[in-house]
C-alpha positions in Angstrom: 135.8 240.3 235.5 138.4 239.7 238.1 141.1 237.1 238.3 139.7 234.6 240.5 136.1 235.0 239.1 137.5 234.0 235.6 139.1 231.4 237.4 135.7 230.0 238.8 133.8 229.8 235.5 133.4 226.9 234.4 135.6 226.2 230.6 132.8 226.0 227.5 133.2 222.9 224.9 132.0 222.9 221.7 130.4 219.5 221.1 129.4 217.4 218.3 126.1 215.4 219.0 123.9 213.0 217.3 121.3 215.1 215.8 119.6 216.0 212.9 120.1 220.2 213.3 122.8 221.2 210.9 125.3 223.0 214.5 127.5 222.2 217.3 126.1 222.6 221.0 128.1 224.2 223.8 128.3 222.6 227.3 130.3 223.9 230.4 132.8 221.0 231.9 132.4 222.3 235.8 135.1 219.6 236.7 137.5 218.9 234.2 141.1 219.8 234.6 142.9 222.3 232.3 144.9 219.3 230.7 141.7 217.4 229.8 140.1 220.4 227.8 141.1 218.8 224.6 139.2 218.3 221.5 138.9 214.9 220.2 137.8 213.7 223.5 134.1 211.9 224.2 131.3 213.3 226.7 128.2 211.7 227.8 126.0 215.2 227.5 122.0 215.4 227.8 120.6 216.6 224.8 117.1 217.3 225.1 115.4 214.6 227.2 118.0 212.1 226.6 121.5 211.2 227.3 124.2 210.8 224.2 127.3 210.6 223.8 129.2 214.0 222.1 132.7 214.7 220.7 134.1 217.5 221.7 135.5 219.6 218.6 136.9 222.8 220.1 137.6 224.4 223.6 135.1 228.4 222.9 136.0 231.4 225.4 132.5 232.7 225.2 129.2 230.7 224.1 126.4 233.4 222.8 124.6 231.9 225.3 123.1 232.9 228.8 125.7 230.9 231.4 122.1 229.6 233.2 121.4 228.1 229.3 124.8 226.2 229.1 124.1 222.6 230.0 127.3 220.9 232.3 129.0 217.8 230.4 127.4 214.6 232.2 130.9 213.0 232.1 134.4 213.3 230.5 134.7 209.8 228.6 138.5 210.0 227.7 141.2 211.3 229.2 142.9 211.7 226.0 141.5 213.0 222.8 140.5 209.8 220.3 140.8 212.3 217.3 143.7 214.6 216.6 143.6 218.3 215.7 144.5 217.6 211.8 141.6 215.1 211.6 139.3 217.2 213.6 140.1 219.9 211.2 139.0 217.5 207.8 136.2 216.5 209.9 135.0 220.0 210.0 135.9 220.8 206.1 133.9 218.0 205.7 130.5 218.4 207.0 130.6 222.2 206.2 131.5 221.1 202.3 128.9 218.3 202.4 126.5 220.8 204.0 125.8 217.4 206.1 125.2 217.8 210.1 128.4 217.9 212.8 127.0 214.8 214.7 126.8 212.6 212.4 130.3 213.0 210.7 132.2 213.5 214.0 130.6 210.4 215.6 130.9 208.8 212.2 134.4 209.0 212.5 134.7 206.7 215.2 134.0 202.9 214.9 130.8 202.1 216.3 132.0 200.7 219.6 133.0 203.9 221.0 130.4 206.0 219.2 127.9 203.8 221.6 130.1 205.3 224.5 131.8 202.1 225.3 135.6 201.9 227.0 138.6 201.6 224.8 139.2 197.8 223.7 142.4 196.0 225.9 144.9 195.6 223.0 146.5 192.5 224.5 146.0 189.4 223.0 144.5 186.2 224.9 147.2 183.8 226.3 148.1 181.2 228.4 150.7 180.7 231.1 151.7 177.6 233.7 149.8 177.2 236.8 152.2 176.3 239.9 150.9 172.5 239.4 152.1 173.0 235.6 155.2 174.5 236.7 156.0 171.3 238.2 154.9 168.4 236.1 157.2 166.5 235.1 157.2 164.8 231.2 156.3 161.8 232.1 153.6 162.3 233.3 152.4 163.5 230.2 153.4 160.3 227.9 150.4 159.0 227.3 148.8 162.5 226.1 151.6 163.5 223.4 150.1 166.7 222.3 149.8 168.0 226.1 153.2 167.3 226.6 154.1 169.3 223.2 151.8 172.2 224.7 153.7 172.0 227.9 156.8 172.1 226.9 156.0 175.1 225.1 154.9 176.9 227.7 158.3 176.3 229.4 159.9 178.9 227.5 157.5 181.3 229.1 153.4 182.9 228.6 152.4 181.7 224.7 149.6 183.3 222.6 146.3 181.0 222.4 146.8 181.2 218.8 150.1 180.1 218.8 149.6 177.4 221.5 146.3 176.0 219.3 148.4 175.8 216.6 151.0 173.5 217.8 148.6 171.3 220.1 145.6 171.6 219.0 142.4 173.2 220.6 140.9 169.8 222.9 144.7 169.5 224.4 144.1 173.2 225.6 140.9 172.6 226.5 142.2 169.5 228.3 145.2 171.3 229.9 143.2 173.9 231.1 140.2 171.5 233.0 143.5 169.6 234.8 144.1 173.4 236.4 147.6 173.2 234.6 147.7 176.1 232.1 145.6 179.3 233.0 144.6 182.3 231.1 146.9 185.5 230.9 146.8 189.2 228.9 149.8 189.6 226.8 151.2 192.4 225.1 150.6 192.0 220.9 153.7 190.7 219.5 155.5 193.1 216.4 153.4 191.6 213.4 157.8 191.4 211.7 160.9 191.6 212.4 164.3 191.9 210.5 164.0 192.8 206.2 160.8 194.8 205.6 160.2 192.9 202.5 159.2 189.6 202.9 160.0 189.1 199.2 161.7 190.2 196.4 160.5 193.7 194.3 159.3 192.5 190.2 161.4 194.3 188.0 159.4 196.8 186.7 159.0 198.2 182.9 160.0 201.5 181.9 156.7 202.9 182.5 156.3 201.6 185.6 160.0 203.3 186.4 158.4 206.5 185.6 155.7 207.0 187.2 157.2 205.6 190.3 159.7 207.9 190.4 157.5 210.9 189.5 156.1 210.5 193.0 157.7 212.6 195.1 157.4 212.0 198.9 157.4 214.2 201.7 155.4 216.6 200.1 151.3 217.0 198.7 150.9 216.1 195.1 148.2 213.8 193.5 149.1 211.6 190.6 146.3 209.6 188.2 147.9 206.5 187.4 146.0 205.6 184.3 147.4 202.2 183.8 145.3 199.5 181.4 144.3 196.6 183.0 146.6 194.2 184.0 149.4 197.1 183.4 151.3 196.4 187.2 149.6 199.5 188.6 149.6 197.5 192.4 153.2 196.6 192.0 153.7 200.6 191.6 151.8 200.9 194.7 153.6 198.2 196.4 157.3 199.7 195.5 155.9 203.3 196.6 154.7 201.7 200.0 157.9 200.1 200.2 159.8 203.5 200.2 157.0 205.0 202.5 157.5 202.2 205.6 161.3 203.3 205.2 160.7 206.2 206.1 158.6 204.9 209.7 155.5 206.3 208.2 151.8 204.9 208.1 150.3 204.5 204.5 146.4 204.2 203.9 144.9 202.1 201.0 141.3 202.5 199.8 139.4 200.0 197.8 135.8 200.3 196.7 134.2 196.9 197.9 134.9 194.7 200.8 135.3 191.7 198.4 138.8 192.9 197.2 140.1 193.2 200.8 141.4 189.8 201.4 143.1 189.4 197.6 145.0 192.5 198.3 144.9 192.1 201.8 146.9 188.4 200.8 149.5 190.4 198.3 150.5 193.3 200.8 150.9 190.6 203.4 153.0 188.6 201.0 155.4 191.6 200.2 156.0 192.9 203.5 156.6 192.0 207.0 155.0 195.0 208.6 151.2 195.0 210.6 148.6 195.5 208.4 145.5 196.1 209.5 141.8 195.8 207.6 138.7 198.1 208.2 135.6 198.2 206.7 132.0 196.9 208.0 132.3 193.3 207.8 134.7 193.5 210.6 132.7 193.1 214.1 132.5 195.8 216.8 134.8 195.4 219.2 137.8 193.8 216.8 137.1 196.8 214.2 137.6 199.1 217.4 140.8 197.2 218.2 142.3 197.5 214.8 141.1 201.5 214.6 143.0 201.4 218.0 146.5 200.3 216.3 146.2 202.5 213.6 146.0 205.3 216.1 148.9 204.3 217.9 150.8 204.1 214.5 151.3 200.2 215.6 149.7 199.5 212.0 152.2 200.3 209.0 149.5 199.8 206.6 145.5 200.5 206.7 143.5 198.8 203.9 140.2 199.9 204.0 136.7 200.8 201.9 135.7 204.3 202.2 135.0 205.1 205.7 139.2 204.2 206.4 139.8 207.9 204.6 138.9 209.4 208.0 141.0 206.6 210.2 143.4 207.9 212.5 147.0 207.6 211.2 149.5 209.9 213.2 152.2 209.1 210.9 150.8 209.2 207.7 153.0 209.3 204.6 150.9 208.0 202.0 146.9 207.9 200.3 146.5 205.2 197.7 143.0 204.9 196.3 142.7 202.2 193.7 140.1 201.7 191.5 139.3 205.3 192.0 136.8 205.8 189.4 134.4 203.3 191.1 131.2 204.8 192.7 131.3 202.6 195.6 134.0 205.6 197.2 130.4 207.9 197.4 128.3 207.4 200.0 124.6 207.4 198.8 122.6 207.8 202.2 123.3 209.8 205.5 127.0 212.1 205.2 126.8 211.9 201.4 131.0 212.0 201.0 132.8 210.9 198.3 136.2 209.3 199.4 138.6 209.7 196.8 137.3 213.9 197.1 138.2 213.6 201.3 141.4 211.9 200.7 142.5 214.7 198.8 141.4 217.1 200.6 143.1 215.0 203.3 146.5 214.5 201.7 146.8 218.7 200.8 145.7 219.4 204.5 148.5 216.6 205.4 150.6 217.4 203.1 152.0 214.0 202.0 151.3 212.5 198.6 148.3 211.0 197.0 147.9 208.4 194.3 144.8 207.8 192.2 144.9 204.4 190.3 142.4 203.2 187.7 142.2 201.3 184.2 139.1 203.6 183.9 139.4 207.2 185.5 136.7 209.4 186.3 135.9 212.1 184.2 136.4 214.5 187.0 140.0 212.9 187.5 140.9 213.5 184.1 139.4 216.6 184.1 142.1 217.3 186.9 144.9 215.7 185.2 143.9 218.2 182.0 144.0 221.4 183.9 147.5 219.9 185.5 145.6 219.7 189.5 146.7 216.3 188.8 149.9 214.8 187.5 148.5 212.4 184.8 151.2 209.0 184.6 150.2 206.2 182.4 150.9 202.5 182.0 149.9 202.1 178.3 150.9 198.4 178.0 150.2 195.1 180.3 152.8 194.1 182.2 155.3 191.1 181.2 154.3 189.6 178.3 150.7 189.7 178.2 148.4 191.4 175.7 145.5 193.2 175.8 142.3 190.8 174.6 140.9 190.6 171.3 137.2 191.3 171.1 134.6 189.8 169.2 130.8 190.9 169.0 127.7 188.9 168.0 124.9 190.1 166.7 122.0 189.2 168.6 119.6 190.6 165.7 120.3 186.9 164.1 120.7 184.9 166.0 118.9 181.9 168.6 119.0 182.7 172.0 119.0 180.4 174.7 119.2 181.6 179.1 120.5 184.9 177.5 123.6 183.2 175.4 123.9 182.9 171.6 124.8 179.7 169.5 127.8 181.1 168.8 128.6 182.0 172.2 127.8 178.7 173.9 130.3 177.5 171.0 133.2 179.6 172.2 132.4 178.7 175.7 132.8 175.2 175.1 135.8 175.5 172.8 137.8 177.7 175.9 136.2 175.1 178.3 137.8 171.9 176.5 141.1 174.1 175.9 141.6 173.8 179.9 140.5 177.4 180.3 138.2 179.3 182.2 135.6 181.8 181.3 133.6 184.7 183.1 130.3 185.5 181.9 129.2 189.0 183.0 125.1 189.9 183.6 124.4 192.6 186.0 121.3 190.9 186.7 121.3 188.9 189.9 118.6 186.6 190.5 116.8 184.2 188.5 114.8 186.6 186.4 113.8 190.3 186.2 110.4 190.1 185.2 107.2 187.2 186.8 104.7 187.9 183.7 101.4 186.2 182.8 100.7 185.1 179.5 97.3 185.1 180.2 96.4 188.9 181.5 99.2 190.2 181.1 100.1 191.0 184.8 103.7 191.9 186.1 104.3 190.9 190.1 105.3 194.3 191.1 106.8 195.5 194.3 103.8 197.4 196.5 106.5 199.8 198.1 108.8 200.4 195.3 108.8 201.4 191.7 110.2 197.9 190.6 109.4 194.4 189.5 110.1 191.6 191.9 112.7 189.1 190.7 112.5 186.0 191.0 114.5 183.8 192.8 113.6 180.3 191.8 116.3 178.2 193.6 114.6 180.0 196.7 111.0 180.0 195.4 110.9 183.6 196.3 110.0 187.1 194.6 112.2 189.8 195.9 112.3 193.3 195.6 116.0 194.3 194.9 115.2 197.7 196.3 113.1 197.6 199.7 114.4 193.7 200.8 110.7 192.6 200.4 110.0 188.9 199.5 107.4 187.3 199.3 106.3 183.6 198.1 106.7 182.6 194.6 103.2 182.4 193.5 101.9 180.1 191.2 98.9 181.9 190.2 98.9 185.3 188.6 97.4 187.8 191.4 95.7 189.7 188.5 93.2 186.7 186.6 94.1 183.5 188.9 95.5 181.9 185.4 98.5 179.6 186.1 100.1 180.8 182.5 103.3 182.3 184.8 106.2 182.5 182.7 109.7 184.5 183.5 111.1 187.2 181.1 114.9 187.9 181.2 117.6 186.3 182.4 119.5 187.1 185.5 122.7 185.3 187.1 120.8 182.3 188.8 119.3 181.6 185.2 122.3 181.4 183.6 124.4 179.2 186.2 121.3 177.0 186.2 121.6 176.6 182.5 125.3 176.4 182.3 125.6 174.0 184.7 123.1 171.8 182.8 125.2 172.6 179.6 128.7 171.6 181.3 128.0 169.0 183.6 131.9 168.1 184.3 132.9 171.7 185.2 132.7 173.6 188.2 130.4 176.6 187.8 131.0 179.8 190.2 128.3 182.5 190.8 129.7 185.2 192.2 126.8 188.5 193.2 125.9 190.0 196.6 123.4 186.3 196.7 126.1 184.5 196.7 128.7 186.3 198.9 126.3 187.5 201.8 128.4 185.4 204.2 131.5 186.5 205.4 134.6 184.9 203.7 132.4 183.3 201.5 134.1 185.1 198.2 137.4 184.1 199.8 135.9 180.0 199.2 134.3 181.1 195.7 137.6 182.5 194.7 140.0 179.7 195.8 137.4 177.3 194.0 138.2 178.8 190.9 141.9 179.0 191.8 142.5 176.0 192.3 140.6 174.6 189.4 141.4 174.3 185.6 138.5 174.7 183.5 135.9 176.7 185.5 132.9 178.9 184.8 131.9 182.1 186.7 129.3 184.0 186.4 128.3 186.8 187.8 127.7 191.0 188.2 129.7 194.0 188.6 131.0 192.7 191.7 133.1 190.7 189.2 134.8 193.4 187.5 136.0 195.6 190.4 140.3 194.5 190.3 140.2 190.7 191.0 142.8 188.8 189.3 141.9 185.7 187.9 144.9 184.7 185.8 143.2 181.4 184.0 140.2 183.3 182.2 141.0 183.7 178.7 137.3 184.6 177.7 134.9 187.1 179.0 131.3 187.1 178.1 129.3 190.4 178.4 125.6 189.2 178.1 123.8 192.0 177.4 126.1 195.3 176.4 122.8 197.1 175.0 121.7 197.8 178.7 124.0 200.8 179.3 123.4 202.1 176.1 119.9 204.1 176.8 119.9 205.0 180.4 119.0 208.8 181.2 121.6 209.4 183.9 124.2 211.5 182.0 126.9 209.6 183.7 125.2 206.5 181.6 127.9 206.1 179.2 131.2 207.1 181.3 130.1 203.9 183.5 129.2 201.1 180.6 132.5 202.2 178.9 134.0 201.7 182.5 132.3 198.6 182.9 132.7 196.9 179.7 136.3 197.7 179.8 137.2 196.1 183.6 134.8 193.1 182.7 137.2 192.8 179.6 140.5 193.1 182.1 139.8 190.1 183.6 140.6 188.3 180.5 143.8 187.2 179.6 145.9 188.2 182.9 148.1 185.4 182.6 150.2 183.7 180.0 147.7 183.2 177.6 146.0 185.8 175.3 142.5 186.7 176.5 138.8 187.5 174.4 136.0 189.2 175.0 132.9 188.4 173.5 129.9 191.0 173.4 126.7 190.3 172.8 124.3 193.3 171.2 121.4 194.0 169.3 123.4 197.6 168.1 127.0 196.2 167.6 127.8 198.9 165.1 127.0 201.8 168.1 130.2 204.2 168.5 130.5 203.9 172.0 130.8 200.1 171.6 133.6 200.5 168.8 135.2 203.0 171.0 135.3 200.7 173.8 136.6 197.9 171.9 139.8 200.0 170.2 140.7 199.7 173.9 142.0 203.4 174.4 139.9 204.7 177.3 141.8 208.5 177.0 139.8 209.0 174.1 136.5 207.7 175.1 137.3 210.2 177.8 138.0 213.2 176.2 134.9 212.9 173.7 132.9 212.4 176.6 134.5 215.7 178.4 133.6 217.4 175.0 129.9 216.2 175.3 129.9 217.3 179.3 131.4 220.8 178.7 128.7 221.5 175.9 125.9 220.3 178.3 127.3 222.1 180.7 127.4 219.0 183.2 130.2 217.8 185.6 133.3 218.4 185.6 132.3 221.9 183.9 129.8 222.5 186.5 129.4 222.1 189.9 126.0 220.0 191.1 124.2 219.7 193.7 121.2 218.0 194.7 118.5 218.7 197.6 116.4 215.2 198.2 112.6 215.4 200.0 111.1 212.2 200.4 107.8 212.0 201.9 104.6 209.0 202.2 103.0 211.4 200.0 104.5 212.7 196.9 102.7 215.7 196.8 104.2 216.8 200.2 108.1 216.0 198.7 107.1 218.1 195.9 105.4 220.8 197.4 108.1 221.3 200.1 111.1 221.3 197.3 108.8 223.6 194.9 107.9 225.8 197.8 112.0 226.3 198.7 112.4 226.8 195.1 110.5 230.1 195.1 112.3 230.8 198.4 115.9 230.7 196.7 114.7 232.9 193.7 116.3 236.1 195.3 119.4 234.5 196.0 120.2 232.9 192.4 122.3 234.7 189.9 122.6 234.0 186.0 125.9 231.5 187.3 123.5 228.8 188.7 120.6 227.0 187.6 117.7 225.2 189.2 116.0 222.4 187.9 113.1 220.9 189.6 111.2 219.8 191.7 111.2 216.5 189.5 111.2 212.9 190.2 114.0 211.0 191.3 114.9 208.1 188.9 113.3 205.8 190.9 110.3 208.2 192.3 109.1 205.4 195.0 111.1 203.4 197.1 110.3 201.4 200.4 106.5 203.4 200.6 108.7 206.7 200.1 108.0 209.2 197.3 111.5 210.8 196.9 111.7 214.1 194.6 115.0 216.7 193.3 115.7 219.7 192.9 119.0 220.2 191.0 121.7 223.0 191.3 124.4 223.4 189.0 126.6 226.6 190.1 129.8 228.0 187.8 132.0 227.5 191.0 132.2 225.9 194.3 132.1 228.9 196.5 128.4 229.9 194.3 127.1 226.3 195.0 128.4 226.5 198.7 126.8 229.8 199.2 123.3 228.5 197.9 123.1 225.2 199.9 123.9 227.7 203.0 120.6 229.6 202.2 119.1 226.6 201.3 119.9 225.0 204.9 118.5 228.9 206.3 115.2 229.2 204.2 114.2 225.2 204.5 114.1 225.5 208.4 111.4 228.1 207.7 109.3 226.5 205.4 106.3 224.9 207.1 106.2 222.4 204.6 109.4 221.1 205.4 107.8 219.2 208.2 106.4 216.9 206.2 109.0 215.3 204.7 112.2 214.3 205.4 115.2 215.9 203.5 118.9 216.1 202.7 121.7 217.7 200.6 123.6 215.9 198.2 126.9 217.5 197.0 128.7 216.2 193.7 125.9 213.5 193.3 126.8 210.6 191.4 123.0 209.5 191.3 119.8 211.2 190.7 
């Protein structure tokens, strides 16, 4: 090929579409300038009969393609890329790992304003400036409206945010201003979020073990460290003094929590330690403001990112720092779509990086301890609470003898009352929302069952509703069994509705808080629920595990656990690693403060191990006799798992297609990997879906990676794969 002929063909792009197939597409870019060819850039392409928008990932010299084949780009979005090469390259570790398709983790990656193809977001802030009139008005003629005057005399001094300008005049002397032609609206520039001292308080002197660990981090350089710290042990002021030396060195630090809830309590404490922009992202955040706070972090504007676990792939060009608290918690895995775990992506992230990573938990994972073991991780623990507190005495009571009423023993309701009078507060902990599990009638015997899902409807009595928990279906509370037309309804089991409801009736003078996803669908309403309690002495909340995820709530000096016998029995293997995580961060809450704290368990087995275990309060043990179990089972961490999902409307067709590529992988498995299956998931039937497994468990990554790569080959082929619809699922946390 000669020199100018080369010249004339047009460059090839690699480009990341939203698709289902498992590849990257390549598209010529006819008119694009040499300098524009980057990666990380967005194209509008036509892919198939419709137009998308792409990513491109990588700049190809030859496409195996015929040139006639090669689609041209429809249009070059960006004229700079959005995504840098080191996130492009965890973005491609990632979907290859997951076995998930390019599309939707590249696209992912972006927030969804510009995955929709939209413009960048203007990063000035809305202001207002003098009009010539305003320029010359005079004071007095402003006497008689006091607050205009105020807002004009601002304005003086030169352009003023609206935020700042409502906040000394108000918003009608604005509004007011602005109808007299006086003011008018201008784009400013975003102000520094600080200035001066970084700290916008003083450091807490921390213990010796706290010392430690903090200076075992070393920066500048990959390492991950486990922070196993009790609760209530000053693990976030380690994280806040390790920041602190981060931002000295002009670097970017991201923070991961596991549920949106806990954004604005730390959110409030990074804020109060350091005068530095600090921006929030997770998907209560709407479109366009998420897009303009992705936009800071990009420009390395934003010191800090506090995120749930899409942030780990948010663009930080000076990143110095990964902190994922509360790393154990299986909110960081994504259960539908790109099936990633966070906590696994920021380390990948951090090595690729190489900048420092710190794990932080009360309860680790198995597989984090299993790290820290085998020295991957460098294990640091906080053995003791912090100050003066002490860990929380625990109590049980047998349920076997005694009268139950809403779920709560005599004796309970006793201590309850006893806490309440001292000026306390208690949290009682069911991880049952609703009013009740079970609508049954006395007369038949009928159960109101969900029609699309293997579940019971709950009721919701406050609503007059039956709701499936599963599928979002509700339906009218009947009041007549569907089964005999008796009205002999009666409710079985207690969930958190019941319990306020009966509470409430039991404490009439004190404020009772339920805190679950009922309660808290509306943005910032946890923030009100929380400074309720706060600001209140004696005080009740109940509620589910959302309550035991890291919120402080220093004036609870009792925590109830309702019904500890429900994570005793559950098939998933992971079954007891969670209730002993559970039961212990329920107990944390207790006792934070200056006063001692109690837990009080209620059981129909209070002499089971795993409940003595729990209560002797040394969670390294409970983990290493339940790494002992795993490695005899040979489970996770000893074995590497997999999962492949078919759901179909007909469960024979999810079967059939995963028993069909069972036979198909036959010739390609080896006495280092098992399959198990096809077999029903744990819940077989979900929103008119039949949904079926087939388990691998491989000796090493590399044998699991190489079987899920014939598995994507060989399913393509399979004509029953048509009739269903399904996915891979590496490191499942669920089956």
């Amino acid at each position: 090929m000669s020199a100018t002929s080369a010249q004339s063909t047009p460059p090839i792009v690699s480009v990341a579409v939203p698709s289902p197939l498992r590849q990257l597409f390549d598209y010529s870019l006819s008119d694009a300038e040499p300098s524009q060819l980057l990666p990380g850039c967005r194209v509008q392409v036509e892919f198939g009969r419709r137009q998308c928008v792409g990513l491109i990932v990588a700049v190809v010299e030859q496409s195996p393609l015929a040139a006639d084949k090669i689609k041209p780009v429809q249009r070059l979005l960006d004229s700079a890329p959005l995504l840098d090469r080191s996130l492009l390259a965890l973005l491609d570790w990632a979907w290859r790992y997951y076995h998930s398709t390019p599309g939707e983790v590249y696209l992912g990656a972006l927030p969804p304003h510009l995955r929709d193809g939209a413009a960048l977001v203007d990063n000035r802030v809305a202001g207002w400036q003098l009009t010539a009139t305003g320029l010359g008005l005079t004071a007095s003629s402003l006497k008689r409206a006091p607050k205009q005057r105020l807002a004009i005399e601002h304005l003086n001094a030169g352009p003023q945010p609206h935020a700042e300008l409502r906040a000394v005049a108000g918003d009608s002397a604005v509004k007011a201003l602005r109808e007299r032609a006086l003011i008018e609206p201008v784009a400013l520039a975003a102000a520094p979020a600080s200035g001066g001292a970084l700290l916008a308080e003083p450091e807490l002197c921390l213990n010796g073990a706290q010392r430690t660990a903090l200076e075992a981090i070393e920066l500048g350089r990959y390492s991950c460290s486990l922070l196993h710290g009790v609760t209530g042990s000053g693990k976030t002021e380690v994280y806040l003094q390790l920041i602190r030396r981060v931002l000295e060195r002009g670097q970017q630090v991201l923070v991961l929590i596991p549920e949106i809830s806990l954004t604005a309590q730390t959110e409030q404490r990074f804020r109060s330690r350091f005068n530095v922009d600090i921006v929030t992202l997770n998907s209560s955040v709407a479109a366009v403001e998420k897009c303009r706070r992705w936009q800071r972090a990009a420009a390395a504007e934003a010191s800090i990112v506090l995120g749930t676990r899409s942030a780990v792939f948010a663009p930080l060009p000076k990143l110095g720092l990964i902190v994922v608290d509360e790393e154990h918690d299986s909110s960081f895995k994504q259960h539908e779509g790109f099936r990633y775990h966070a906590r696994d992506v920021a380390a990948v992230r951090a090595q690729r990086d190489n900048l420092p990573l710190l794990l932080g938990s009360a309860t680790p994972a198995l597989e984090s301890l299993r790290n820290a073991q085998q020295s991957r991780y460098r294990y640091l623990a906080l053995p003791e609470r912090a100050g003066d507190a002490q860990p929380p005495h625990w109590q049980w009571v047998d349920l076997r003898n005694s009268t139950i009423q809403a779920g709560l023993a005599t004796t309970t309701l006793a201590t309850i009352e006893q806490t309440l009078r001292a000026g306390q507060q208690v949290l009682v902990f069911l991880n049952r929302r609703g009013y009740a599990p079970t609508l049954l009638c006395h007369q038949c015997g009928w159960v109101a069952s969900c029609p699309h899902c293997d579940s019971r409807l709950t009721v919701h009595r406050r609503q007059r509703k039956l709701s499936c928990h599963h599928c979002d279906l509700r339906r009218p509370l009947t009041a007549r069994c569907d089964g005999c037309g008796s009205d002999a309804l009666m409710t079985v089991g207690e969930g958190t509705q019941q319990t306020e409801e009966f509470l409430q009736q039991q404490f009439p003078t004190v404020p009772v808080v339920r805190v679950d996803r009922d309660s808290t669908r509306r943005q910032g309403s946890f923030e009100k629920l929380y400074a309720l309690v706060d600001n209140s002495a004696a005080a009740l909340l109940i509620g589910t595990q959302m309550l035991a995820k890291g919120h402080h709530f220093p004036k609870v000096t009792l925590a109830v656990i309702v019904d500890a016998d429900s994570g005793l029995f559950a098939a998933d293997f992971r079954a007891h690693e969670r209730f002993a995580q559970l039961l212990l961060q329920v107990a944390g809450r207790s006792g934070r403060g200056d006063r001692g704290g109690r837990v009080l368990v209620q059981s129909h087995q209070p002499e089971h191990p795993l409940l003595s275990a729990v209560a002797a309060g040394d969670y390294a043990a409970i983990g290493r006799s339940l790494l002992e179990q795993r490695q005899l089972s040979d489970l996770p961490p000893f074995r590497h798992m997999a999962v492949v999902r078919a759901e179909s409307s007909r469960a024979d067709h999810a079967e059939g297609f995963l028993a069909e590529l069972r036979r198909a992988l036959q010739p390609h498995c080896s006495p280092q990997l098992a399959l198990l299956g096809p077999l029903p998931a744990n819940q077989e039937k979900r929103a008119d879906r039949f949904r079926y497994i087939l388990q691998i468990t491989a000796a090493s990554r590399r044998q699991r990676h190489q079987l899920l790569t014939a598995v994507e080959a060989l399913a393509q082929q399979l004509a029953t794969a048509k009739q269903c619809r399904w996915t891979i699922d590496v490191d499942p946390l669920e089956l």
